[in-house]
C-alpha positions in Angstrom: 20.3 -13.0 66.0 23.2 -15.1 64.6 25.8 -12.1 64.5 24.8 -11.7 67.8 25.3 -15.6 69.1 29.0 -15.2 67.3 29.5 -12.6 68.9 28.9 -14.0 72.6 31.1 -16.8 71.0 33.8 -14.8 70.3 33.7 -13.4 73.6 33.5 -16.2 75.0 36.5 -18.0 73.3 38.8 -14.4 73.9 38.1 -15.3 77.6 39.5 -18.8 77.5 42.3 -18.2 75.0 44.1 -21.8 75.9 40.8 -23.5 75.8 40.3 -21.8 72.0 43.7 -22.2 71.0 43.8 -26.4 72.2 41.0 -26.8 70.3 41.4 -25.0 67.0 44.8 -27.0 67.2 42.9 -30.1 67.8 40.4 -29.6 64.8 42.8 -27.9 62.6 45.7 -30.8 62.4 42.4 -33.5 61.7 41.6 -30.7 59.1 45.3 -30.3 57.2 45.7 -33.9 57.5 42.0 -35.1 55.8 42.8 -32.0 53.4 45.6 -33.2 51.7 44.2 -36.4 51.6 41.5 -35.5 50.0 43.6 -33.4 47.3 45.3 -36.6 46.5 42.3 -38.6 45.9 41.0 -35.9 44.3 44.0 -36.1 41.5 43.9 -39.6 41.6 40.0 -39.9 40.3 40.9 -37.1 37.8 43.2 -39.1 35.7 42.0 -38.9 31.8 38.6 -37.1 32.6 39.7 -33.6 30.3 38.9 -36.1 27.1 35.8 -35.4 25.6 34.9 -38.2 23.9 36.3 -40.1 27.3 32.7 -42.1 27.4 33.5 -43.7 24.8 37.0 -44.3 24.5 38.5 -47.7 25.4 42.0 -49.1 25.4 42.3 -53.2 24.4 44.6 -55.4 26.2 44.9 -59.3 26.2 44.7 -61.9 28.6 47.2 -64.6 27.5 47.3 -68.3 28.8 49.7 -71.4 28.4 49.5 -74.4 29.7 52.0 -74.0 32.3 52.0 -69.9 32.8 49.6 -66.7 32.0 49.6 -63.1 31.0 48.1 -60.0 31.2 49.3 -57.4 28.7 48.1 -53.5 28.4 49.4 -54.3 24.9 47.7 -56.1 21.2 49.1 -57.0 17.6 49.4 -54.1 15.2 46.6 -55.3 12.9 43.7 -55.1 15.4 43.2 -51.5 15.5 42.7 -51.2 12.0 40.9 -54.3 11.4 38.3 -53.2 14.5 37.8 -50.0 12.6 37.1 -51.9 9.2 35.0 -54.7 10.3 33.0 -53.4 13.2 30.3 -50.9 12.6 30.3 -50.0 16.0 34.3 -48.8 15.9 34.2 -45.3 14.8 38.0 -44.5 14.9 41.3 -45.7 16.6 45.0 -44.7 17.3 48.1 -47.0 18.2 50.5 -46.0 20.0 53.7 -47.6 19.4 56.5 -46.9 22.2 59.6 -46.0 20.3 62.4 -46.1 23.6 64.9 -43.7 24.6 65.3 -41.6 21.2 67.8 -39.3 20.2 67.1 -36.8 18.7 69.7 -34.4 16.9 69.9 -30.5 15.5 72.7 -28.3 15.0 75.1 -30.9 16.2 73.4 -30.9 19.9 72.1 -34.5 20.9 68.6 -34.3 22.6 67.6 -37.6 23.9 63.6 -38.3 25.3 61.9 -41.5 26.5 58.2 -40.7 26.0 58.5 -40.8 22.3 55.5 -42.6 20.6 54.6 -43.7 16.6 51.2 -43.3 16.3 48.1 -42.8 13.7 47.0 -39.6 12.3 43.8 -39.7 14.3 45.3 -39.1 17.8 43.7 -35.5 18.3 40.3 -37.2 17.4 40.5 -39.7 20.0 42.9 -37.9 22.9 41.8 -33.9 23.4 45.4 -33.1 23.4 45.7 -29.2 23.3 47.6 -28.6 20.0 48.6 -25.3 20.2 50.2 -24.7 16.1 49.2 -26.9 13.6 46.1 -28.7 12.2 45.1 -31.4 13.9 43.6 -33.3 10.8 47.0 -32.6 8.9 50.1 -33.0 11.6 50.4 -36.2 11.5 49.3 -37.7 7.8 52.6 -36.9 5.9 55.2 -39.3 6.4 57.9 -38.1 8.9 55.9 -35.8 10.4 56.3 -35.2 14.3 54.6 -33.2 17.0 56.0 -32.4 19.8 55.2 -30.9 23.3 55.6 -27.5 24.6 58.4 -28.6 26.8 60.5 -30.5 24.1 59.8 -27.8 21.8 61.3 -25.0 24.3 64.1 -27.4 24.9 65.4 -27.8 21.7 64.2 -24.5 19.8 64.0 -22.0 22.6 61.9 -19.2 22.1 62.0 -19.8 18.1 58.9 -21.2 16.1 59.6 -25.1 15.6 57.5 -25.6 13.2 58.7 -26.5 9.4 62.2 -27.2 11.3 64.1 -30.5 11.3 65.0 -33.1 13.9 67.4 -36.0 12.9 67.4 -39.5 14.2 69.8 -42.6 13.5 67.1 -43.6 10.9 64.9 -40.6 9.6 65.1 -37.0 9.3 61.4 -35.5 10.8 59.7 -32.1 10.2 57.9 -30.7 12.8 54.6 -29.9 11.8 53.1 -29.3 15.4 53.3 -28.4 18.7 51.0 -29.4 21.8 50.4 -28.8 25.8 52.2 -30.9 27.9 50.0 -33.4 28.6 48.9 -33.2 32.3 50.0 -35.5 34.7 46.9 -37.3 35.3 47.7 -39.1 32.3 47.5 -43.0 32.0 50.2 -42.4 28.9 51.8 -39.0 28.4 54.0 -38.2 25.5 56.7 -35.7 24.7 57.0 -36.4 20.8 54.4 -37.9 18.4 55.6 -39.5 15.1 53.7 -40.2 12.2 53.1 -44.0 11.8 53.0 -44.0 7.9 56.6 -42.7 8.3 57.7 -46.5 9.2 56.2 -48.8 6.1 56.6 -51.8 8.0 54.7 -50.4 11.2 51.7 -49.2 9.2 51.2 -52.1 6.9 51.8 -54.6 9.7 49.8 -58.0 9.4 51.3 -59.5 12.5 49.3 -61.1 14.8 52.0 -62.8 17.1 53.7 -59.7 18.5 51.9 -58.0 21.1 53.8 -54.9 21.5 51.2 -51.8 21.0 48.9 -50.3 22.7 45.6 -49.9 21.4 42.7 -47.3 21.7 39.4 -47.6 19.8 36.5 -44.9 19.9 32.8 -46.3 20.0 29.9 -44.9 18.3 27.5 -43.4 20.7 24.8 -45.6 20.0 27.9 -48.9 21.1 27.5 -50.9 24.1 30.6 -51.8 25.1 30.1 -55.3 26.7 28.6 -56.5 23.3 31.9 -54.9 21.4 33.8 -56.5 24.2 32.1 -60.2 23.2 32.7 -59.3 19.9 36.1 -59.7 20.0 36.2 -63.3 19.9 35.5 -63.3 16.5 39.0 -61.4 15.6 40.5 -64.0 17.8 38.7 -66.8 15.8 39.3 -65.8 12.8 42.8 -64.2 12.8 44.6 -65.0 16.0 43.9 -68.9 16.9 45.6 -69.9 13.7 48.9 -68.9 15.4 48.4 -69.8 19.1 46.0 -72.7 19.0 49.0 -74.9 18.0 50.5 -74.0 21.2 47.4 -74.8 23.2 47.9 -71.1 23.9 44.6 -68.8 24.5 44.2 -65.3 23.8 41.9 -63.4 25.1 40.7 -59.5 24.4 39.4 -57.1 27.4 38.3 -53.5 26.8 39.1 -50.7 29.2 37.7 -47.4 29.7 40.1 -45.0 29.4 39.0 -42.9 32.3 39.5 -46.1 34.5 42.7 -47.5 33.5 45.1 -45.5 36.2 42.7 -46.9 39.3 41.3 -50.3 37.6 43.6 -51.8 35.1 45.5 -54.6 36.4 47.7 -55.0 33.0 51.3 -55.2 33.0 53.2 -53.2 30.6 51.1 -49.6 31.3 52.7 -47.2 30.2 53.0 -44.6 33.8 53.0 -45.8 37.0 49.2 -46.8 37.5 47.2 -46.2 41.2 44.5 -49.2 42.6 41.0 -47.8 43.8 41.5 -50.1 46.9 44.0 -47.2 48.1 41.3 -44.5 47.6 38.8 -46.1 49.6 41.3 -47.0 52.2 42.6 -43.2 52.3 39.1 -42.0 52.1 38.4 -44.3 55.4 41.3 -42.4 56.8 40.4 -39.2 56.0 36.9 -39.1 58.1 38.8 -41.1 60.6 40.8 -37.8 61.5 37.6 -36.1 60.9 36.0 -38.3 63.8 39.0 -38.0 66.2 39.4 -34.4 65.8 35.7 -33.9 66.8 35.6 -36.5 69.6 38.3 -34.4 71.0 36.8 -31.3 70.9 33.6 -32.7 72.5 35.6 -34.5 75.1 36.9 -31.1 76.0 33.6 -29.2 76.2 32.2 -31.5 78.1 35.1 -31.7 80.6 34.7 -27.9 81.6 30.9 -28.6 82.3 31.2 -27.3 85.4 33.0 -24.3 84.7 30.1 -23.7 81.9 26.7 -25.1 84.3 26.4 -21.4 86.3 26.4 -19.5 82.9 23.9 -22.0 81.7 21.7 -21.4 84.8 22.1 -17.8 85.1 20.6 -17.4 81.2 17.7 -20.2 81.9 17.3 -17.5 85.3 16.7 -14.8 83.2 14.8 -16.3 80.9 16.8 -18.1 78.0 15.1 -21.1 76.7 17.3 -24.3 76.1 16.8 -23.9 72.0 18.7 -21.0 72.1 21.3 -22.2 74.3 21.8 -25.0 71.9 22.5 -22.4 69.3 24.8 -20.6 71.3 26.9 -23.6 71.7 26.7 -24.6 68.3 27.7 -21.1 67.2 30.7 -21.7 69.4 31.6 -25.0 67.3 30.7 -23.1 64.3 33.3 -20.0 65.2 35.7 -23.1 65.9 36.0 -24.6 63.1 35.5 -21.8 60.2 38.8 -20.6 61.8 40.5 -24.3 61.9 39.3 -24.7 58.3 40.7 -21.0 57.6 44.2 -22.2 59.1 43.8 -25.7 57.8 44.1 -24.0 54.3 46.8 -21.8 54.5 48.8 -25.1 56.1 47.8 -27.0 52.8 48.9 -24.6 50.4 52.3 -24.7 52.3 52.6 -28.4 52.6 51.5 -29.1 49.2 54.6 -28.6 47.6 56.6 -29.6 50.3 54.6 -33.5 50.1 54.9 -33.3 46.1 58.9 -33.3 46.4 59.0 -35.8 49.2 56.4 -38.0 47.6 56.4 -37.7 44.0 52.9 -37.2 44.2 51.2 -34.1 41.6 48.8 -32.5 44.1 47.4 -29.0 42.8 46.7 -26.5 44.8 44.5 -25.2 42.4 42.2 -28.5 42.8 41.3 -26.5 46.6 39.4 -24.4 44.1 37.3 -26.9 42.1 33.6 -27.0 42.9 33.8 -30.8 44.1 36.2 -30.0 46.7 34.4 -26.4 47.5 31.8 -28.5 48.1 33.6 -30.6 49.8 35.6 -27.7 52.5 31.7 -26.9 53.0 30.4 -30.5 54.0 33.4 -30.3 56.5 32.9 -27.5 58.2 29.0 -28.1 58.5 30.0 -31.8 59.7 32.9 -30.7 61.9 30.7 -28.6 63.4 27.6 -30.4 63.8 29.7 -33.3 65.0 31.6 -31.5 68.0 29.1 -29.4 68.8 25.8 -31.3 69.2 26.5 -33.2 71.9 28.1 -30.5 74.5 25.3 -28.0 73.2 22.5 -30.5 73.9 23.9 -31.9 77.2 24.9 -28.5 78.6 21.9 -26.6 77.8 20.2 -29.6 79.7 21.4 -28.3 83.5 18.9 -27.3 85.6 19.5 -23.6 86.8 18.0 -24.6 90.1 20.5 -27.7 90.5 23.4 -25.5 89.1 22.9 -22.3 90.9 22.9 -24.6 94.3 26.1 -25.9 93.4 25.3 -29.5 93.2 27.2 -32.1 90.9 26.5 -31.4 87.5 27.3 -35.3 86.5 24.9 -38.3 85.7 25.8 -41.5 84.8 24.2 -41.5 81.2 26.4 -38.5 80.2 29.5 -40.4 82.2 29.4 -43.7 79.9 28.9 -41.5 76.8 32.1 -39.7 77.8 34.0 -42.9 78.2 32.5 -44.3 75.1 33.7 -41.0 73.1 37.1 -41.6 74.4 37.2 -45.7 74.0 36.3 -44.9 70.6 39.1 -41.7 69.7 41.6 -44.2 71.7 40.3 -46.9 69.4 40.3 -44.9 66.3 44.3 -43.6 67.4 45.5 -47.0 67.8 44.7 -48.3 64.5 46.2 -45.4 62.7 49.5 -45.7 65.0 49.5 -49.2 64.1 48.8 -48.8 60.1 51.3 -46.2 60.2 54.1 -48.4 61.9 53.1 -51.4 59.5 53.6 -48.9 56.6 57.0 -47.5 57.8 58.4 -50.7 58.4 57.1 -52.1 54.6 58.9 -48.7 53.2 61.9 -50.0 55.2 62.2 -53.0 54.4 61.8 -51.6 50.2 64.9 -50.0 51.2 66.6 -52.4 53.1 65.8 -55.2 51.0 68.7 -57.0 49.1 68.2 -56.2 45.8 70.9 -59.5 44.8 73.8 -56.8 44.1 75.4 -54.4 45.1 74.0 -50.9 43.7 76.2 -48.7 44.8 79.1 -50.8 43.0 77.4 -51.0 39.7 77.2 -48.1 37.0 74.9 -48.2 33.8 76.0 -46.8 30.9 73.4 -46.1 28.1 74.5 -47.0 24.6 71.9 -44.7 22.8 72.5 -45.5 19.0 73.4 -48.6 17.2 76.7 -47.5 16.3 77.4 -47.7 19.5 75.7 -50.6 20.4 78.1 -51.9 17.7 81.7 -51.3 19.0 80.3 -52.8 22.5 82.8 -55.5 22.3 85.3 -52.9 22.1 83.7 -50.6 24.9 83.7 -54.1 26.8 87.7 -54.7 26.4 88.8 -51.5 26.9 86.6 -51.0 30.4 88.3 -54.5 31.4 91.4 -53.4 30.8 91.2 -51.3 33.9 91.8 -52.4 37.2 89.1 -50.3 39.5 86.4 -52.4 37.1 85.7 -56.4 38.3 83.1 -57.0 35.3 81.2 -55.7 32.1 78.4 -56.9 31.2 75.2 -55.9 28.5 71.4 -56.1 29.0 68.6 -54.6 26.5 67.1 -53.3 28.9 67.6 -51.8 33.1 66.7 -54.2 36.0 63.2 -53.7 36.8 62.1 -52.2 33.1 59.9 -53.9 30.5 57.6 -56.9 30.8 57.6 -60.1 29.1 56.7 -63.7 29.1 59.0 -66.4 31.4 
């Protein structure tokens, strides 16, 4: 029975190829478009859910306030990691991460020189499920200057040669690789290309700072924790180790814990260490997404019903011979059906083009393999039973509803009931279109004005030169006098840091 309503269906749609080709169009571009939304917020509520232990892991940041100004820091003090770990029971490990800046490293005379370097504590591959592909995990990282380093970074520097045992100089230390690890993916909150060994820096490791908040900080509860009684908790470090400092200032310092798995979409911190999303933009893309669902359907039941006519003899010719109206209803829904397995069929194949096209343009990291996760399987299949559903109930209910004897007489099809439900379905797509023309002007003209905006200088006079090493940074006031001395350069001047990098108190 169903093979043989697709089949009438098929027919049908091979007899009205412009009908079937404006409204495969119609469903398929509300199709692409929600697709590739939905890939993006797909990899946007993915971000740190591969670690196994993710449940329980928690970054702390502090909340700062001064009398005149305030703070919110993704970073702590050195010493609360390890105190946590010693004085609260329900602290089963931690890790630091310590960012260590643009490093260069050095071997066989060629200068390599990476940003994502970090100094952190032997128990990172407890806490992080970071794929380590040579080395022991328990062992990497608990001799001093010991790194690990990424897949990537290890096939830059070594090539196809085994890295471990070999030896990578900095302008301080000499390190020995002792292993080597997956790139971490890119729906990272942090993601490093070298991890050092924190005992390999004394006065990192032993640090009993509590005025520096320059770390971050990742602690890993017992299972039997609750987090909102570790977080209240905290106020006792504060009491006892951290008021001492700041209370003098009439400054107040305040912990907050984190879930790791929420950090990119919930943290509101400054200092993260990647660019971080907001869960406002998923549910506002989301929104979106069905929107184009809506109009796309609308459309297609604007257009069924506005061939009624052409439709109301076949409809009385099969009630003549005997067709009841539940069948008709599933002949037009298998029409709708047909429809849209073949939008959804071309929707896909225009993703997996466009995908890599929209990475490069928007420095987004959409997968295509994320089409193949159940979620979104699920997902492809709730469309096309909704798509479906949508556009096709109404013109299958309200044409199977012609009378043949009204029909076959030629008489006017139309009431006034299925006349303001028309209008309303078209109010309602003009509606829908007209907020997403506006939204989409509003956006273009915020991007334009990013790039029209005067930044205060003039960029495309201004050339940064990186001093990477201290000797270097030493003979600047001889770099400075020399550059001065010609006369295509107006002025020299130093900074620790680019415009726009870093974070700290004004």
């Amino acid at each position: 029975m169903i093979k043989n309503y697709l089949t009438v269906a098929f027919r049908h749609l091979l007899r009205q190829p412009s009908y079937a080709l404006l409204n495969i169009l119609g469903l398929t571009i509300g199709i692409v478009s929600s697709l590739l939304i939905l890939l993006y917020v797909s990899n946007e509520l993915s971000f740190d859910n591969y670690h196994k232990n993710g449940d329980r892991l928690y970054r702390i940041s502090s909340d700062i306030s001064e009398p005149d100004n305030s703070f919110r820091w993704a970073t702590t003090q050195l010493p609360l990691g390890r105190t946590l770990a010693t004085e609260f029971s329900e602290v089963e490990s931690y890790v630091r991460f310590v960012d260590a800046g643009r490093v260069k490293f050095e071997r066989n005379d060629q200068n390599y020189f990476e940003e994502e370097v970090y100094i952190v504590d032997s128990t990172v591959f407890d806490l992080f499920s970071y794929n380590l592909i040579s080395g022991d995990p328990k062992k990497v990282l608990e001799t001093p200057n010991s790194i690990v380093i990424n897949q990537s970074l290890a096939k830059r520097i070594f090539g196809n040669g085994n890295p471990l045992g070999e030896l990578l100089e900095t302008e301080q230390r000499t390190y020995q690789v002792t292993g080597v690890f997956e790139d971490v993916p890119d729906n990272s909150h942090i993601q490093p290309r070298a991890l050092i060994a924190i005992n390999s820096i004394p006065d990192l490791n032993n640090a009993t700072n509590w005025g520096s908040f320059n770390i971050y900080t990742y602690v890993l509860l017992t299972e039997s924790a609750q987090p909102k009684e570790v977080e209240a908790k905290l106020t006792d470090i504060i009491d006892k180790y951290v008021a001492v400092i700041f209370d003098q200032f009439n400054i107040t310092i305040k912990y907050e814990m984190i879930a790791v798995p929420e950090i990119h979409l919930y943290s509101t911190f400054l200092g993260e260490p990647e660019p971080l999303g907001d869960m406002k933009y998923i549910y506002i893309f989301s929104a979106i997404a069905l929107f184009l669902i809506v109009i796309a359907c609308i459309n297609y039941m604007n257009l069924s019903t506005a061939r009624s006519m052409k439709r109301s003899l076949e409809v009385g010719i099969r009630k003549v011979l005997g067709a009841h109206r539940s069948s008709l209803v599933r002949q037009f829904l298998s029409e709708s059906i047909l429809i849209t397995i073949v939008s959804v069929a071309i929707a896909l194949i225009l993703v997996i083009i466009l995908v890599p096209v929209l990475n490069d343009l928007l420095s987004t990291n959409m997968l295509i393999g994320n089409l193949l996760s159940p979620q979104i399987l699920l997902t492809i299949v709730g469309i096309i039973l909704l798509t479906s559903v949508l556009s096709g109930s109404y013109p299958a209910f309200y044409l199977s509803a012609f009378k043949p004897a009204v029909v076959l007489k030629g008489r006017n099809t139309k009431n006034s009931g299925n006349s303001l439900l028309r209008k309303f379905l078209v109010g309602v797509q003009f509606a829908l279109s007209i907020f997403m023309l506006v939204g989409t002007l509003i956006i273009y003209n915020q991007m334009k004005f990013l790039e029209e905006k005067d930044l205060g200088f003039d960029k495309e006079r201004i050339v940064r030169l990186a001093l990477n090493n201290q000797s270097q940074r030493d003979k600047w006031s001889v770099l400075k006098t020399k550059l001065m001395q010609s006369s295509e350069i107006e002025s020299v001047a130093s900074s620790n840091s680019s415009p726009g990098q870093g974070y700290a108190k004004t």
